[in-house]
C-alpha positions as CSV (number, residue, x, y, z in Angstrom):
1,X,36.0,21.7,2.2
2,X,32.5,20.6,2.2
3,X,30.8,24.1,3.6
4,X,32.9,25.7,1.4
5,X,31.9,23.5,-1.4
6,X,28.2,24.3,-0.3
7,X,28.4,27.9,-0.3
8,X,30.2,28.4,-3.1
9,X,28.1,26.4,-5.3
10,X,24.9,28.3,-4.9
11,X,26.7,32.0,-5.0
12,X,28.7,31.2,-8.2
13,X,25.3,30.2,-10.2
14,X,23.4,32.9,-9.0
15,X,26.7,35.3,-10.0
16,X,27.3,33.7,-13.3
17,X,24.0,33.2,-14.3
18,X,23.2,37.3,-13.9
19,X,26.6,37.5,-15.9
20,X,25.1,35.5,-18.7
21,X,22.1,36.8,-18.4
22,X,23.6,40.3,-20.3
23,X,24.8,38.6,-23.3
24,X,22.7,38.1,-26.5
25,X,22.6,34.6,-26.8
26,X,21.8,32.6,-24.3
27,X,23.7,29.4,-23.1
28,X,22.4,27.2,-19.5
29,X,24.5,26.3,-16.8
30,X,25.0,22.7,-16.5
31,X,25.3,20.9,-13.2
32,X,27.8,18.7,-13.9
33,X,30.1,21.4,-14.1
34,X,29.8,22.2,-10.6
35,X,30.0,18.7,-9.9
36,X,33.4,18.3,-11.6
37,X,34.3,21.3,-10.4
38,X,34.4,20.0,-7.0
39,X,35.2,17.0,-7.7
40,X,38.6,18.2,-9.2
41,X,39.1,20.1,-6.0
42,X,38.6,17.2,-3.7
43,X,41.1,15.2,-5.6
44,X,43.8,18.1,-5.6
45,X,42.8,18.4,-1.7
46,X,43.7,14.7,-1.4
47,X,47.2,14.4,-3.0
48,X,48.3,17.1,-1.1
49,X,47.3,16.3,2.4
50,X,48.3,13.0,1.5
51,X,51.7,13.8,-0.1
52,X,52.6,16.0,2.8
53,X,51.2,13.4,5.3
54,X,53.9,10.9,3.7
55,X,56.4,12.9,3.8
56,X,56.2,13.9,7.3
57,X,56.2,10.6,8.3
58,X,59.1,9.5,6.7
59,X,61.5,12.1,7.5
60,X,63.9,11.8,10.0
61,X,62.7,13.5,13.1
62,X,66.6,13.7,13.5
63,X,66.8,16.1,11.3
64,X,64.3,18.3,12.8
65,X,66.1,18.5,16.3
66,X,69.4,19.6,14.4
67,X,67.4,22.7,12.9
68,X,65.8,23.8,16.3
């Protein structure tokens, strides 16, 4: 998630601020957005792994034999 996170940051300023660059008034791109961006991403990242870490540990491996 990191190298993603460290490509994607670079190549979505330089494409968004050539976007903005076409309109007629002119607004920057703060950091911070990119930063939460991320940060949001990491956190979603997290519950999940986490949530589907907890559940495979408490189900019944019992349960999985009968299926196979």
């Amino acid at each position: 998630m990191a190298i993603a996170y460290i490509v994607a940051v670079p190549l979505a300023y330089y494409i968004v601020h050539r976007w903005l660059q076409q309109f007629a008034y002119k607004i920057p791109i703060y950091w911070w957005v990119f930063l939460l961006a991320g940060l949001l991403v990491f956190a979603i990242t997290v519950i999940t792994v986490s949530w589907q870490s907890h559940k495979a540990a408490t189900a019944n491996p019992v349960d999985a034999i009968k299926n196979e």
